[in-house]
KOLDOBA-940633 format. One line per field, with one value per residue (C-alpha): residue number from 1; x, y, z; residue in three letters. Coordinates in steps of 0.5 Angstrom, whole numbers, padded with zeros to 4 digits. Example, Ala and Ser with C-alpha at 12.3 -4.5 7.8 and 13.67 -1.06 7.14 Angstrom:
2
resi 1  2;
east 0025  0027;
north -0009  -0002;
up 0016  0014;
resn ALA  SER;
END
This chain:
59
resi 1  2  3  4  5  6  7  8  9  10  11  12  13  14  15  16  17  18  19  20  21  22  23  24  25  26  27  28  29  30  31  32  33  34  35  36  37  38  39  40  41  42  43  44  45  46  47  48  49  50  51  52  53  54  55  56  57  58  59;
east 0007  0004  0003  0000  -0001  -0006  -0010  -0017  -0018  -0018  -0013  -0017  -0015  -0013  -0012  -0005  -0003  0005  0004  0002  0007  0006  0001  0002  0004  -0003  -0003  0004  0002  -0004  0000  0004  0000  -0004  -0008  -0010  -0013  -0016  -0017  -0019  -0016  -0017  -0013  -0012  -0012  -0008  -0006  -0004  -0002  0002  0007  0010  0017  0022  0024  0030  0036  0041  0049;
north -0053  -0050  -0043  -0040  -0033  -0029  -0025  -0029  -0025  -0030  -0028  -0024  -0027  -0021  -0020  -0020  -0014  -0013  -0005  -0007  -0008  -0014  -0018  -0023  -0028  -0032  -0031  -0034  -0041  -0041  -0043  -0046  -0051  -0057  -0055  -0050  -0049  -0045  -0048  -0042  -0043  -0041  -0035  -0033  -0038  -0045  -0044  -0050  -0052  -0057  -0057  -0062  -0062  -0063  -0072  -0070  -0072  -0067  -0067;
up 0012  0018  0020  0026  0029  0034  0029  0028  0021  0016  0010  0003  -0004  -0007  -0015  -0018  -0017  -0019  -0016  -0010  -0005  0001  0001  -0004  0002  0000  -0007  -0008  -0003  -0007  -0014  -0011  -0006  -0008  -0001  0003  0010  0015  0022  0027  0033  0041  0040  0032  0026  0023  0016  0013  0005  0001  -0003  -0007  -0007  -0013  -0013  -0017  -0012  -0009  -0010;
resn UNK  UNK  UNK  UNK  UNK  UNK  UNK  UNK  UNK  UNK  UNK  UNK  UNK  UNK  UNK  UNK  UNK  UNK  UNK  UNK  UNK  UNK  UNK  UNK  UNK  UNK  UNK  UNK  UNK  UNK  UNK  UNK  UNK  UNK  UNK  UNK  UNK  UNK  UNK  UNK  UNK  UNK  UNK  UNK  UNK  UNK  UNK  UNK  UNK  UNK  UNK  UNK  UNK  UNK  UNK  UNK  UNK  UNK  UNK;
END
């Protein structure tokens, strides 16, 4: 999965914190993901990550 948006600030790990509200976009992708990637762009940043997904077949 790829996401891109204009901010060129790089997103912060932040420690788990259940009373926080928002940010834990980051820390969600980063359990889940077997990659991560930050690519500066132009104007902003390209974020990349890996997720595998479930070989079990739908019906």
């Amino acid at each position: 999965m790829t996401v891109w948006d204009s901010n060129p600030t790089t997103p912060a790990i932040l420690a788990p914190d259940p009373t926080r509200i928002g940010h834990h976009g980051l820390e969600i992708v980063m359990a889940v993901g077997q990659s991560f990637t930050i690519h500066r762009e132009p104007v902003g940043k390209r974020i990349t990550t890996a997720i595998a997904s479930s070989s079990r077949s739908r019906t």
